[in-house]
Backbone bond lengths (Angstrom), bond angles and torsions (degrees), N, CA, C in turn:
res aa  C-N    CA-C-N  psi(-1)  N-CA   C-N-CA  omega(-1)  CA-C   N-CA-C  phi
1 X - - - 1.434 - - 1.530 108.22 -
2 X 1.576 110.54 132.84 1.410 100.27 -174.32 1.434 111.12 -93.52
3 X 1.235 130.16 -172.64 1.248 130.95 -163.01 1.751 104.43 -87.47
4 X 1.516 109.79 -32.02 1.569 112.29 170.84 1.345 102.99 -57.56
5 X 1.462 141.16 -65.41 1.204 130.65 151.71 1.618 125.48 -19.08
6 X 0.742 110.90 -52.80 1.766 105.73 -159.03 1.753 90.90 -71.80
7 X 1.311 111.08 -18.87 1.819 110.32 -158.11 1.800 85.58 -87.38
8 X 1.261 117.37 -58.27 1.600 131.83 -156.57 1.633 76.48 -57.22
9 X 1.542 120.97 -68.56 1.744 101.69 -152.22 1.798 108.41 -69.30
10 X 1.359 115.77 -4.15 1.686 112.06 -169.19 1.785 85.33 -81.96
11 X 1.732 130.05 -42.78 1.239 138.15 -161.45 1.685 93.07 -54.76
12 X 1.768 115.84 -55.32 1.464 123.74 -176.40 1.418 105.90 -69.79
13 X 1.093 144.76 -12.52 1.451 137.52 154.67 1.293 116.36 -64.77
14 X 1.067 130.82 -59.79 1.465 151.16 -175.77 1.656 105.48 -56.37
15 X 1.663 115.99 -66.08 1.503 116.71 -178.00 1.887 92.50 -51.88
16 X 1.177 138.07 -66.64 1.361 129.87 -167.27 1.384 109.85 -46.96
17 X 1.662 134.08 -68.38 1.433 137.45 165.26 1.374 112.84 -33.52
18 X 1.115 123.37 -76.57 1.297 127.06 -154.90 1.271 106.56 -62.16
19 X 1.404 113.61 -59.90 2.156 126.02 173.95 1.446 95.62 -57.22
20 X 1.406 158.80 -51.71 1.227 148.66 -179.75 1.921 110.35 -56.06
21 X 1.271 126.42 -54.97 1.322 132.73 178.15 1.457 92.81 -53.73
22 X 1.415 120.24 -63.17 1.483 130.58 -148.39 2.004 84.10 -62.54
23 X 0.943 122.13 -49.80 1.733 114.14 -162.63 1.249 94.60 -93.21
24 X 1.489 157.88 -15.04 1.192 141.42 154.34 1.725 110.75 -52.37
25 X 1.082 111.17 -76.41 1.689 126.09 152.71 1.979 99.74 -7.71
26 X 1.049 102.11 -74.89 1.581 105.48 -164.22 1.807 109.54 -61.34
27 X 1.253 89.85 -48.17 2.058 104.59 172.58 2.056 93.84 -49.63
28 X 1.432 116.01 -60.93 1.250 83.28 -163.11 1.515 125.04 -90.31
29 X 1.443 110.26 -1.75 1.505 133.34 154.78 1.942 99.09 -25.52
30 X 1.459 85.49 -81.75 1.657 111.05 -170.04 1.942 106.74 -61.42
31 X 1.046 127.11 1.44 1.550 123.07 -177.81 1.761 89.34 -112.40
32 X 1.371 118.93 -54.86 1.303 122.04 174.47 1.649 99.26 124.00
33 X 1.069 115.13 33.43 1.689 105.78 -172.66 1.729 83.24 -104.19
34 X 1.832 103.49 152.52 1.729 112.31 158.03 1.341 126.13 -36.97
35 X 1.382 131.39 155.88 0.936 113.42 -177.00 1.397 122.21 -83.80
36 X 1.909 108.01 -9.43 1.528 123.24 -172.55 2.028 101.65 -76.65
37 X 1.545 123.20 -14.65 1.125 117.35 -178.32 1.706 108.05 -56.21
38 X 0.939 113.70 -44.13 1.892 108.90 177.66 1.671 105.15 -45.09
39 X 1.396 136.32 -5.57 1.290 124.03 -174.12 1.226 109.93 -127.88
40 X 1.493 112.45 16.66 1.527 122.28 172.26 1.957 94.03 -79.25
41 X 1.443 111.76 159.11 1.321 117.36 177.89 1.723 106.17 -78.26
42 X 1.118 106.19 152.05 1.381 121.51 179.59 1.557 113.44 52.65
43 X 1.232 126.44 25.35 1.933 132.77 -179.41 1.432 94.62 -98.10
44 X 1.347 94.92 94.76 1.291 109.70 161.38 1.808 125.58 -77.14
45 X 1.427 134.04 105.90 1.654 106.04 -169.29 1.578 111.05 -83.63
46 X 1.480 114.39 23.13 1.841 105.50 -155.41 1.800 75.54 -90.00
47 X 1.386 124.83 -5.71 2.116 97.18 -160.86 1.698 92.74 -75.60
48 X 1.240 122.71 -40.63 1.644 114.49 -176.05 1.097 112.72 -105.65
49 X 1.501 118.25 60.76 1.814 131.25 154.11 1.490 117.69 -64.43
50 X 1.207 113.55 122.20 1.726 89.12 165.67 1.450 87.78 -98.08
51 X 1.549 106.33 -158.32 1.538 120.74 -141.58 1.780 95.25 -105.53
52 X 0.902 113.81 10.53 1.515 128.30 -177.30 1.409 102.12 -96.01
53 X 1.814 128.61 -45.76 1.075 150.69 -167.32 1.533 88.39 -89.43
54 X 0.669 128.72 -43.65 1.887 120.86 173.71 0.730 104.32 -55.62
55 X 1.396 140.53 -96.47 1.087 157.05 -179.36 1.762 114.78 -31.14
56 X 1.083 118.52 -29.66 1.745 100.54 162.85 1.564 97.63 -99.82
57 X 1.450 132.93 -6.37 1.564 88.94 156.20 1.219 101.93 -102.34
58 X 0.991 132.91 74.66 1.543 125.05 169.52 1.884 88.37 -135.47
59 X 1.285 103.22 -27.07 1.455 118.54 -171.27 1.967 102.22 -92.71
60 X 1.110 120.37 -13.53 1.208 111.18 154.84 1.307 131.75 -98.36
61 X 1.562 91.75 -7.67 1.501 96.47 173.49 1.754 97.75 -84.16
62 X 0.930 128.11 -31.00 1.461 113.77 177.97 1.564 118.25 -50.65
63 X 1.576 80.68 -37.18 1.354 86.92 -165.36 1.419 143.97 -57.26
64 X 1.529 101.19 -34.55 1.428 158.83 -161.95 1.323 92.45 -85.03
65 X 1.146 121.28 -88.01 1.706 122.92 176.42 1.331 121.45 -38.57
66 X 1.544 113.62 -40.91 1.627 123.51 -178.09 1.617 83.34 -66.07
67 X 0.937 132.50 -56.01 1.744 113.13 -169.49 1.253 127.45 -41.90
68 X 1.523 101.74 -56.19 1.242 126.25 -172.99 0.984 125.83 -67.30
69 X 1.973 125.74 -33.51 1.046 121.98 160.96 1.791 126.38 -74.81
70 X 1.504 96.79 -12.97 1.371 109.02 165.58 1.704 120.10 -62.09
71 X 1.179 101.28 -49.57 1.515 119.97 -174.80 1.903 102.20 -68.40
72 X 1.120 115.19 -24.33 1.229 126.54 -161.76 1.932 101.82 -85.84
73 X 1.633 97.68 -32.35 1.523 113.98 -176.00 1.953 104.87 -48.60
74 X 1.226 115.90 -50.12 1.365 134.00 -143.21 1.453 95.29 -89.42
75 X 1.479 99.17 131.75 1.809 123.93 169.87 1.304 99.21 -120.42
């Protein structure tokens, strides 16, 4: 694995982690719950998404994959 690889798939790790925390964080900002509720068992935040919250993770999921299959291109 070359090092352009190892950077492109760490970039598609990171946009998924970081943009997923960062919009979980913001979802429960905007509902008004603590921020420690994401580490209760079984708290799921996808039941009160609006369509704004869809749509950027639907947009990091693009994102994420476009990396990865990019990073995946290279011999």
């Amino acid at each position: 694995m070359t090092s352009l690889q190892v950077v492109i798939f760490g970039l598609g790790f990171a946009s998924w982690l970081i943009g997923g925390n960062i919009l979980v964080a913001t979802h429960y900002r905007r509902v008004g719950k603590p921020w420690w509720s994401g580490f209760k068992p079984f708290a799921f935040p996808f039941n009160d998404f609006n369509a704004r919250e869809w749509l950027v993770l639907l947009g990091l999921l693009a994102v994420s994959l476009f990396l990865f299959a990019l990073g995946s291109g290279f011999d």
